[in-house]
CHARMM internal coordinates of N, CA and C (Angstrom, degrees):
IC EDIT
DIST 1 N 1 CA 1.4592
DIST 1 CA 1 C 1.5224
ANGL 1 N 1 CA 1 C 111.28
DIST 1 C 2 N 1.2112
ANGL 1 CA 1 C 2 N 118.51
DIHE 1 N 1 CA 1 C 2 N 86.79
DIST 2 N 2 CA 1.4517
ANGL 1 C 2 N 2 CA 132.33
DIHE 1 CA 1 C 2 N 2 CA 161.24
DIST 2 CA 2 C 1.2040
ANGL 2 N 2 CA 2 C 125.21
DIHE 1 C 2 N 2 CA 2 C -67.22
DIST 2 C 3 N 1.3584
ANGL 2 CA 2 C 3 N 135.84
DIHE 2 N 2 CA 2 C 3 N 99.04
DIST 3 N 3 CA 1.8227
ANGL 2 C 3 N 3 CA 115.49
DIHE 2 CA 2 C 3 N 3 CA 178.59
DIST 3 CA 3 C 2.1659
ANGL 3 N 3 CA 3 C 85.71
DIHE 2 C 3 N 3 CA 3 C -114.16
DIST 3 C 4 N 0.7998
ANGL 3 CA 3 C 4 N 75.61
DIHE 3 N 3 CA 3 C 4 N 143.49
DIST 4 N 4 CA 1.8879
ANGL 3 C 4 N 4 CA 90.21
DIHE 3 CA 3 C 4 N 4 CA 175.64
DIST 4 CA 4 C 1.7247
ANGL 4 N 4 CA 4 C 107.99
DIHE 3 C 4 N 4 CA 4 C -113.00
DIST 4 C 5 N 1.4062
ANGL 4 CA 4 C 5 N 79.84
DIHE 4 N 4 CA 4 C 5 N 55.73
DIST 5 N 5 CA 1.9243
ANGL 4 C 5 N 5 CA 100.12
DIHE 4 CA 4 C 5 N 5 CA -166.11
DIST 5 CA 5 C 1.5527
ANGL 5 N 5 CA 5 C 100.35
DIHE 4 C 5 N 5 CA 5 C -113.77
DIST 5 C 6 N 1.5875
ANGL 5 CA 5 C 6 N 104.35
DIHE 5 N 5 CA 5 C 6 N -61.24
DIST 6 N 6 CA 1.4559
ANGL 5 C 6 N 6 CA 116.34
DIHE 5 CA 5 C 6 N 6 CA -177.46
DIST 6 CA 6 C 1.2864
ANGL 6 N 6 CA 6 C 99.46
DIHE 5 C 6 N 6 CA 6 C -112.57
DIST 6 C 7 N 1.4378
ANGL 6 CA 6 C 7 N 118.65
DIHE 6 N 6 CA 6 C 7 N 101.00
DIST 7 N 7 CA 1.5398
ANGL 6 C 7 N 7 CA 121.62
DIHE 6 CA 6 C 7 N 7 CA 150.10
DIST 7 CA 7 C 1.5848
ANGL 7 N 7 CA 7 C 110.14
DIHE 6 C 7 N 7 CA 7 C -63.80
DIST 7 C 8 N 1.3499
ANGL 7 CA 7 C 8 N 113.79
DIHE 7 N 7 CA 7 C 8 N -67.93
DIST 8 N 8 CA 1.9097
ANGL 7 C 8 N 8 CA 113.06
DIHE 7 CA 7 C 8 N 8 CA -173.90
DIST 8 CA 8 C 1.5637
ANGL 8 N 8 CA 8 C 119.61
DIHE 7 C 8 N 8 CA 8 C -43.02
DIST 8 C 9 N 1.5124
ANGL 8 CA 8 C 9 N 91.21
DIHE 8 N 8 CA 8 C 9 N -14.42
DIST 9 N 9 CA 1.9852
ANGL 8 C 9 N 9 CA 90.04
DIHE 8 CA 8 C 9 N 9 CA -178.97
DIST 9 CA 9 C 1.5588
ANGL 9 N 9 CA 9 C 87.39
DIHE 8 C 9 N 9 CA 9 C -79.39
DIST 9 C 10 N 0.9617
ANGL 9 CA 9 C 10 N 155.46
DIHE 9 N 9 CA 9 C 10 N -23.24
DIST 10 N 10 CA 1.7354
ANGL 9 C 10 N 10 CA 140.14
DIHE 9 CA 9 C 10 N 10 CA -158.06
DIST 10 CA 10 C 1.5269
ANGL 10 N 10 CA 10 C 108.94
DIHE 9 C 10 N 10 CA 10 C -108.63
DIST 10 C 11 N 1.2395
ANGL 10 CA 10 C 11 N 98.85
DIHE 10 N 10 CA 10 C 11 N -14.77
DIST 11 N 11 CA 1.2847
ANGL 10 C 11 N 11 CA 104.12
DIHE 10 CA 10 C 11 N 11 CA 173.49
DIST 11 CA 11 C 2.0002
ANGL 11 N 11 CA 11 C 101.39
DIHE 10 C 11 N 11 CA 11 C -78.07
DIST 11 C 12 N 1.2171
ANGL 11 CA 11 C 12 N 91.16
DIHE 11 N 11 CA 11 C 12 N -61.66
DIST 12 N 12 CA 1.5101
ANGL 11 C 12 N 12 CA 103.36
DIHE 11 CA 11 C 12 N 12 CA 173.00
DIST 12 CA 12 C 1.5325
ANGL 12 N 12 CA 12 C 122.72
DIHE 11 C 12 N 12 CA 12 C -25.71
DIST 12 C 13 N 1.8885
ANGL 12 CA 12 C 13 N 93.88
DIHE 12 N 12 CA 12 C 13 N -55.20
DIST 13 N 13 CA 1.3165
ANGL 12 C 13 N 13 CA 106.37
DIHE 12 CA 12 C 13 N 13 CA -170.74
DIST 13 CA 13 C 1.5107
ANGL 13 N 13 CA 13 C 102.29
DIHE 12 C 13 N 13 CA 13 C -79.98
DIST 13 C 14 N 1.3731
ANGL 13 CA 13 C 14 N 135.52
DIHE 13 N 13 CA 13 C 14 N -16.07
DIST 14 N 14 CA 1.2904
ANGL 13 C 14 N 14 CA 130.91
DIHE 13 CA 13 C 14 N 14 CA 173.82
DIST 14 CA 14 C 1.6993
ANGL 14 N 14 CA 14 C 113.67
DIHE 13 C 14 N 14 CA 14 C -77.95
DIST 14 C 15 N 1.3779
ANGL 14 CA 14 C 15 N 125.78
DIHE 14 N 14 CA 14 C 15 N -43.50
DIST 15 N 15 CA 1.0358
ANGL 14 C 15 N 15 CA 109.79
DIHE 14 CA 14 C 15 N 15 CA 156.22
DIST 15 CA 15 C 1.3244
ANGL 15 N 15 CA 15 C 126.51
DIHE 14 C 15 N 15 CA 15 C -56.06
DIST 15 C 16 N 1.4436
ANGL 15 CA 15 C 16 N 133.48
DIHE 15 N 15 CA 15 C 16 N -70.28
DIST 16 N 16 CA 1.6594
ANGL 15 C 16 N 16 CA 111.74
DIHE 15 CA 15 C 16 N 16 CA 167.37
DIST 16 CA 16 C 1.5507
ANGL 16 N 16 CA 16 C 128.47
DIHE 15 C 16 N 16 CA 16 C -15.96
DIST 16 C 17 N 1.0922
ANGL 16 CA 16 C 17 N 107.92
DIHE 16 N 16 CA 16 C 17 N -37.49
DIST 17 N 17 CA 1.4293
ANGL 16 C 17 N 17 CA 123.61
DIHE 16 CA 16 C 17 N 17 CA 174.45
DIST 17 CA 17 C 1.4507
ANGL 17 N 17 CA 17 C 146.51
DIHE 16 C 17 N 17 CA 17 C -101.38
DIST 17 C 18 N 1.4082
ANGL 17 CA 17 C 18 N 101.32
DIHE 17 N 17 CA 17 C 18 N 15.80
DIST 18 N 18 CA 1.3113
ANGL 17 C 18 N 18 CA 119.37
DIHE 17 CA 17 C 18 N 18 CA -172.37
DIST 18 CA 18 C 1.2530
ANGL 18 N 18 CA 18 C 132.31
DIHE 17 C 18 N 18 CA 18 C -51.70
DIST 18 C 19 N 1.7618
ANGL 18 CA 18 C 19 N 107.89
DIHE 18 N 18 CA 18 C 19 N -21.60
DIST 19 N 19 CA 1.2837
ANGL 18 C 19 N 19 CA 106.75
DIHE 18 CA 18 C 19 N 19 CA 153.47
DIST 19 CA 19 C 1.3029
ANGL 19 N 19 CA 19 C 147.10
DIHE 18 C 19 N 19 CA 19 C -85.51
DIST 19 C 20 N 2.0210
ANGL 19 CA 19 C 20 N 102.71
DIHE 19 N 19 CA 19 C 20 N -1.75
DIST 20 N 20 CA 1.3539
ANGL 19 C 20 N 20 CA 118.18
DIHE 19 CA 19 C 20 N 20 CA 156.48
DIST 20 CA 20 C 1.5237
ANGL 20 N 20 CA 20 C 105.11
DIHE 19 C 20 N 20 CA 20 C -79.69
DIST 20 C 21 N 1.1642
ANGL 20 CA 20 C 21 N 136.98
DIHE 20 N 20 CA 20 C 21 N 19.86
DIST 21 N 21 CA 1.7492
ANGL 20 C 21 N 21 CA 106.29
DIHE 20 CA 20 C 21 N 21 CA -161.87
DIST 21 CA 21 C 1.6220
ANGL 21 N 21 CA 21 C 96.27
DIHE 20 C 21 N 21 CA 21 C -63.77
DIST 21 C 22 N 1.1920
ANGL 21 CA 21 C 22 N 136.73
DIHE 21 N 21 CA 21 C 22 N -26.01
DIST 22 N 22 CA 1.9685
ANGL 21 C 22 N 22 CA 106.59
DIHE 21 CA 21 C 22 N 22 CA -171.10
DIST 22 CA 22 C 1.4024
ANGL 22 N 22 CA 22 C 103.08
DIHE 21 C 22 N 22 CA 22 C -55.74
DIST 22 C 23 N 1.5359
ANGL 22 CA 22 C 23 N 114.30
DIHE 22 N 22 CA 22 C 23 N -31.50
DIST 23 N 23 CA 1.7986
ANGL 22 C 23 N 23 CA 93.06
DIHE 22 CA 22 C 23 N 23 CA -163.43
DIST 23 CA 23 C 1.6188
ANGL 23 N 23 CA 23 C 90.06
DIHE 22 C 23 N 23 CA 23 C -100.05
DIST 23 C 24 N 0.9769
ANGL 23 CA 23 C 24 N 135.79
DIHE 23 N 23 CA 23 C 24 N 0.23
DIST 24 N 24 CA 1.1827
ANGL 23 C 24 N 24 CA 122.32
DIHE 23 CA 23 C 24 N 24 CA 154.08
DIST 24 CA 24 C 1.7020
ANGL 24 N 24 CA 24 C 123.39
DIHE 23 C 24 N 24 CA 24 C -55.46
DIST 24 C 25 N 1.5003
ANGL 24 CA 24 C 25 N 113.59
DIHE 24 N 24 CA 24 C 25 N -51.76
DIST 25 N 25 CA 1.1681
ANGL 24 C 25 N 25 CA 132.85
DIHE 24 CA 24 C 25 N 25 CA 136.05
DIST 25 CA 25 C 1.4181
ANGL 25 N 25 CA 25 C 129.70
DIHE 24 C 25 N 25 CA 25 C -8.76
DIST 25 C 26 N 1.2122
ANGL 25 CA 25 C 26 N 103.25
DIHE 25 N 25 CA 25 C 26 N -63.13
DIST 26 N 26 CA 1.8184
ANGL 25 C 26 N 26 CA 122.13
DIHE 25 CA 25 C 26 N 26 CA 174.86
DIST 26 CA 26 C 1.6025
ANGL 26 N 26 CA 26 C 103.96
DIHE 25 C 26 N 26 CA 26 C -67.11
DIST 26 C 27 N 1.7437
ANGL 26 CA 26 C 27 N 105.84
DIHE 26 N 26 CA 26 C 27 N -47.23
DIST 27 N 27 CA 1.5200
ANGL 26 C 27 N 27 CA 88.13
DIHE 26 CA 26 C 27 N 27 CA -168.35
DIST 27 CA 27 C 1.4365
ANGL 27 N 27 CA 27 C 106.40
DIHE 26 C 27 N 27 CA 27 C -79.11
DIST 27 C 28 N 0.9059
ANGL 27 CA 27 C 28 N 131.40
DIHE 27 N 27 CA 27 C 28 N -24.35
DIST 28 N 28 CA 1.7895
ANGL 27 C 28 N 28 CA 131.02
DIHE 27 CA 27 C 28 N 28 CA 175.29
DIST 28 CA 28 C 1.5063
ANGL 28 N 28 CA 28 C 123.80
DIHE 27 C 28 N 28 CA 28 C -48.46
END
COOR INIT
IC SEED 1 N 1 CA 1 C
IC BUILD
């Protein structure tokens, strides 16, 4: 699910998650 609506939410959600970034990675 891509929306090219909210960039700052993925940023957001990548910091919260910084210790997932590979599957952050994957989902991008």
């Amino acid at each position: 699910e891509q929306d090219s609506g909210e960039p700052p939410s993925l940023f957001v959600f990548i910091n919260c998650s910084t210790r997932d970034l590979p599957v952050i990675e994957s989902y991008v």
